[in-house]
C-alpha positions in Angstrom: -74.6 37.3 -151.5 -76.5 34.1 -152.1 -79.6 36.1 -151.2 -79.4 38.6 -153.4 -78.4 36.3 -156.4 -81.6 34.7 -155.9 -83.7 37.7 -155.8 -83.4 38.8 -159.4 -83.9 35.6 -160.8 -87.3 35.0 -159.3 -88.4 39.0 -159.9 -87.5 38.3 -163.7 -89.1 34.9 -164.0 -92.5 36.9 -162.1 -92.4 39.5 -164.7 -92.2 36.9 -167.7 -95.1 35.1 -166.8 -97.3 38.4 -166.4 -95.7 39.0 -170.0 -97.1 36.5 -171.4 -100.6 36.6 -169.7 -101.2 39.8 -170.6 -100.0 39.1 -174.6 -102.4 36.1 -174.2 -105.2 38.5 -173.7 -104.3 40.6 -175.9 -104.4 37.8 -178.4 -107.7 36.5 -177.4 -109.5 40.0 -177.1 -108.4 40.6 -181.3 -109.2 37.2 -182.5 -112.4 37.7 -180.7 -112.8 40.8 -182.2 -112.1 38.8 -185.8 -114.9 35.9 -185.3 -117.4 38.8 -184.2 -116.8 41.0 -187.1 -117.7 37.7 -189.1 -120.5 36.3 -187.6 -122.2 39.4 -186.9 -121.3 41.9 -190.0 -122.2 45.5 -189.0 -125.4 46.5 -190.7 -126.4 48.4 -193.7 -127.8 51.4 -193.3 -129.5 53.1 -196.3 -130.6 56.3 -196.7 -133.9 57.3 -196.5 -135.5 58.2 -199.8 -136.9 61.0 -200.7 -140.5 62.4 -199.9 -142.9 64.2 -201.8 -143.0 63.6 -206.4 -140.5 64.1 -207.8 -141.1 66.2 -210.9 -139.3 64.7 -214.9 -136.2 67.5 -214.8 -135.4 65.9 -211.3 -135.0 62.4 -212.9 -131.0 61.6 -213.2 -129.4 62.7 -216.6 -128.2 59.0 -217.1 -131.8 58.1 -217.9 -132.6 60.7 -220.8 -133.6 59.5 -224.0 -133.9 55.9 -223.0 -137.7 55.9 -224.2 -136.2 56.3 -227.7 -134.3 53.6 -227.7 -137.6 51.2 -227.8 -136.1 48.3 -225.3 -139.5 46.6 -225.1 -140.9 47.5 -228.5 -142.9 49.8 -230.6 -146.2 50.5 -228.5 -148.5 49.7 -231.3 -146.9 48.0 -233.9 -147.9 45.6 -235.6 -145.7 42.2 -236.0 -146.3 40.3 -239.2 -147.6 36.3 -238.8 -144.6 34.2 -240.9 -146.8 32.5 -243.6 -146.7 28.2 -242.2 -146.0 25.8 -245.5 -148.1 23.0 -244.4 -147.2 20.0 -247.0 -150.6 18.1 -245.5 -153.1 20.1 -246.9 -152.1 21.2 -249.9 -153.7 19.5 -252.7 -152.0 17.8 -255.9 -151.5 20.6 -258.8 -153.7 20.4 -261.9 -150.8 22.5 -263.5 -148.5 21.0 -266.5 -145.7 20.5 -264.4 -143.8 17.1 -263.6 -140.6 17.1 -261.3 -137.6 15.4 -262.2 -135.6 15.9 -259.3 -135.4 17.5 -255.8 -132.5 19.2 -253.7 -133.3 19.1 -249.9 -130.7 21.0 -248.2 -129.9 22.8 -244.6 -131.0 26.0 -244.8 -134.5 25.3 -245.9 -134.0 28.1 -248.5 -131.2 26.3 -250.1 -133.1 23.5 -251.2 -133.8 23.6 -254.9 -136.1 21.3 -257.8 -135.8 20.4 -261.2 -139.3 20.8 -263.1 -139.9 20.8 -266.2 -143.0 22.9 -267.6 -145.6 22.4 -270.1 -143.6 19.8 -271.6 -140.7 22.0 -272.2 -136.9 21.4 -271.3 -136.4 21.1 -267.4 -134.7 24.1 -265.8 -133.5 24.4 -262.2 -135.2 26.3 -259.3 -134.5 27.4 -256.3 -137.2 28.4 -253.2 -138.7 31.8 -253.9 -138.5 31.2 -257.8 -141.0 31.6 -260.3 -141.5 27.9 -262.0 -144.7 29.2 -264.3 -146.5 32.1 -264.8 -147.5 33.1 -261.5 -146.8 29.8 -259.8 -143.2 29.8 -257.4 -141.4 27.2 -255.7 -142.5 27.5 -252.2 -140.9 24.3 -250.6 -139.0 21.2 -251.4 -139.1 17.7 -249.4 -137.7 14.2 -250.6 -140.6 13.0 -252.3 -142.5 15.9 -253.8 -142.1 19.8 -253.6 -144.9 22.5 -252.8 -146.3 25.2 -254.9 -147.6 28.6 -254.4 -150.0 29.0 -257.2 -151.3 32.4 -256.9 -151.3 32.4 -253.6 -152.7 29.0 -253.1 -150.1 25.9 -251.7 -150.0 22.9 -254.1 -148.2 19.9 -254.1 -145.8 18.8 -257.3 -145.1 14.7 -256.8 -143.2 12.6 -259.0 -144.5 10.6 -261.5 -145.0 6.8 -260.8 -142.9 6.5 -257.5 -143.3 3.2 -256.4 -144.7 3.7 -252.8 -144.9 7.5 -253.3 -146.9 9.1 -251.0 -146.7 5.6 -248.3 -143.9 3.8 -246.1 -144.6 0.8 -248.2 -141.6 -0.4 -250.0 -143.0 -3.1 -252.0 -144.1 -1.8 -255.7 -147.4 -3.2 -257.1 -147.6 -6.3 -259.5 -147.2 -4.9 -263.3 -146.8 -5.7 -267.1 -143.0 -6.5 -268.0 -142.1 -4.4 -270.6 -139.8 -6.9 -273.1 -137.8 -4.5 -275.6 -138.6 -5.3 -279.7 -136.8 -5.3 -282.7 -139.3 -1.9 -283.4 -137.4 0.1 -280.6 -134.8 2.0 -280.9 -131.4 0.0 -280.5 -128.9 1.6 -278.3 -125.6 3.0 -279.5 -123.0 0.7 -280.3 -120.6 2.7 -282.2 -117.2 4.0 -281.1 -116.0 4.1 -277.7 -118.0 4.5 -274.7 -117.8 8.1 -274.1 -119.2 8.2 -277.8 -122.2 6.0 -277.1 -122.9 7.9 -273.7 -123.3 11.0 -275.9 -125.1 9.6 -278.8 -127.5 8.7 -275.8 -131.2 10.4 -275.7 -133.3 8.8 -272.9 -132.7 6.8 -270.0 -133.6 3.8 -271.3 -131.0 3.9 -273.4 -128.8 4.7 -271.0 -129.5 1.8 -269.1 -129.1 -0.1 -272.4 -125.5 0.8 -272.8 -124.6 0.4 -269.1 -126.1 -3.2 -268.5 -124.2 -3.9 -272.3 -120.7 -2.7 -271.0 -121.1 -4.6 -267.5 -122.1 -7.5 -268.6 -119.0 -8.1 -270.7 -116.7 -6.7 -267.5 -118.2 -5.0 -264.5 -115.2 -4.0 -263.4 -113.6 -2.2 -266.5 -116.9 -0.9 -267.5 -117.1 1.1 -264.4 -113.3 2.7 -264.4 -114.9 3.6 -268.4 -117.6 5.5 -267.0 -115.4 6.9 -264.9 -116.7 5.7 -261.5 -114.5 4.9 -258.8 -116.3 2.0 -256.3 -116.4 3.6 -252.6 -117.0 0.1 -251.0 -120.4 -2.3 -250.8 -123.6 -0.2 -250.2 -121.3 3.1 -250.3 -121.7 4.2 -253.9 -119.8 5.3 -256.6 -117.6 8.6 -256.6 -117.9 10.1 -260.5 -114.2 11.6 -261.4 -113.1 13.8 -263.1 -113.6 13.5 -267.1 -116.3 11.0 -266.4 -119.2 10.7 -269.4 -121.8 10.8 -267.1 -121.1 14.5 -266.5 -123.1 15.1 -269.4 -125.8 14.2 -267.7 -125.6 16.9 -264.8 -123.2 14.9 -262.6 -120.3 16.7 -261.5 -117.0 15.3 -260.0 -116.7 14.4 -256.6 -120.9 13.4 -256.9 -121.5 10.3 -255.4 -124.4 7.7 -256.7 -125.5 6.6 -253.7 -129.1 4.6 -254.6 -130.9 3.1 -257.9 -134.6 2.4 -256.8 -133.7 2.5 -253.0 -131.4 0.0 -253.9 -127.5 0.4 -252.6 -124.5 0.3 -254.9 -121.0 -0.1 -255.1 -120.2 -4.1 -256.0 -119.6 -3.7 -259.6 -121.3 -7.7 -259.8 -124.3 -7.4 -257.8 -124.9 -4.0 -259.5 -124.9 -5.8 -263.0 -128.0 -8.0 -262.0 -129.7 -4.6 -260.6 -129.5 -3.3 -264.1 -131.1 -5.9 -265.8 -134.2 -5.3 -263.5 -134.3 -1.6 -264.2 -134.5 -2.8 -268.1 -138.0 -3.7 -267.3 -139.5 -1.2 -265.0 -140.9 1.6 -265.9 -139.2 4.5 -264.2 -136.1 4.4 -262.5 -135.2 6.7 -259.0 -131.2 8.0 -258.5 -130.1 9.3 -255.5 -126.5 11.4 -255.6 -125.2 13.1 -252.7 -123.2 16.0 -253.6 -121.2 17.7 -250.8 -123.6 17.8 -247.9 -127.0 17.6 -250.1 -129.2 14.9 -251.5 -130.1 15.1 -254.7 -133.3 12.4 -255.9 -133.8 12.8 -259.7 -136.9 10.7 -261.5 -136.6 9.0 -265.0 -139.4 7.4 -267.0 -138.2 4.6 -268.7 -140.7 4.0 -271.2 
């Protein structure tokens, strides 16, 4: 009985190992199978293509009328040359013009001028307008703007820039101008917004100004309606201001007198006085995203 016991036992552990062998090679065979399939891919085979031309009603349907859609042009066209605005060599204008006062925005064709013609009032321009006759406002850059006379480019500058044309900053030496008893004496009457508008040139306006802050900076500025945005950051005009009769609107910000910085009511005060005896003075405003320089002759 022992005997027998012992028989089935070692028969059934025989058959589990051959089990497992044989699932072992199975195993091995597939995941060998696996790393072949991987590092050897089967190849592509493509078909052969055809032999002999093939004639244009052969061609695949897909493709008709793609010539008429032009994907590489016109065969023949002609492409027009963009006309180049080159400042350098266009020559000063012998036209009666004289500019007051440039825009230089972003677009290019935003930029604008203020010029005033044959000695009449200024008017406002825009790139692409007619400014005299025949002449039209071709460019505009900080210092000057360029004409197209006919045709022909021509540069517009302002009159007596100190250091137009140069990176100099100095000005040249010149003859103080002391104001008389024979000029004209600026407004005195009424309040201030009266005197700003009794106001005809902008020497008087500087007049008024370098009156008012000299008795109180401070107060003189809320008057013009100025609000101070901080040492060298200019003054924001408000709403209601007087100086929005001279083309300032509110929200405007006077940056620069002369390439000088404002916004210290005191150290503005002595800048004024030195304006009283030069002979043209320079603003800068910036007004939303654009610069706007405007030139005044003083005398």
């Amino acid at each position: 009985m022992e005997i027998n016991a012992v028989a089935p036992a070692a028969w059934q552990s025989l058959v589990l190992k051959l089990g497992k062998l044989a699932l072992t090679l199975v195993l091995a065979w597939q995941g060998s199978q696996l790393v072949w399939q991987i590092a050897s891919p089967a190849p592509m085979i493509l078909s052969q293509p055809a032999t002999g031309g093939a004639s244009g009603g052969d061609r695949p349907q897909a493709l008709a009328g793609t010539g008429d859609l032009h994907l590489f042009g016109v065969a023949g066209a002609e492409t027009a040359a963009p006309v180049a605005v080159n400042p350098v060599d266009a020559p000063d204008t012998r036209l009666r013009l004289t500019l007051l006062g440039v825009t230089v925005a972003t677009p290019e064709k935003s930029s604008s001028a203020i010029i005033s013609a044959n000695g009449k009032e200024a008017d406002f321009f825009r790139i692409g307008d007619t400014v005299d006759g025949r002449t039209r406002l071709a460019s505009v850059l900080k210092d000057r703007v360029i004409l197209d006379n006919a045709g022909k480019l021509e540069t517009l500058r302002f009159e007596d820039v100190p250091g137009a044309g140069s990176n100099v900053v100095a000005a040249p030496n010149r003859p103080v101008r002391t104001p008389t008893r024979n000029e004209s004496a600026p407004p005195r009457g009424g309040n201030l917004a009266e005197r700003f508008g009794e106001i005809r040139s902008a020497s008087e306006f500087v007049d008024v100004a370098s009156a008012e802050l000299g008795d109180d900076p401070m107060v003189a500025i809320n008057k013009m309606g100025l609000v101070p945005r901080g040492d060298g950051e200019g003054y924001e005009v408000k709403p209601g201001s007087p100086l929005i009769q001279f083309q300032l609107k509110p929200g405007d910000v006077v940056l620069t007198v002369n390439d000088q910085p404002l916004g210290d009511p005191a150290s503005d005060q002595s800048l004024l006085e030195e304006i009283r005896t030069a002979e043209s003075v320079r603003i800068e405003v910036m007004r939303g995203d654009n610069r706007i320089v405007v030139n005044h002759r003083l005398n």
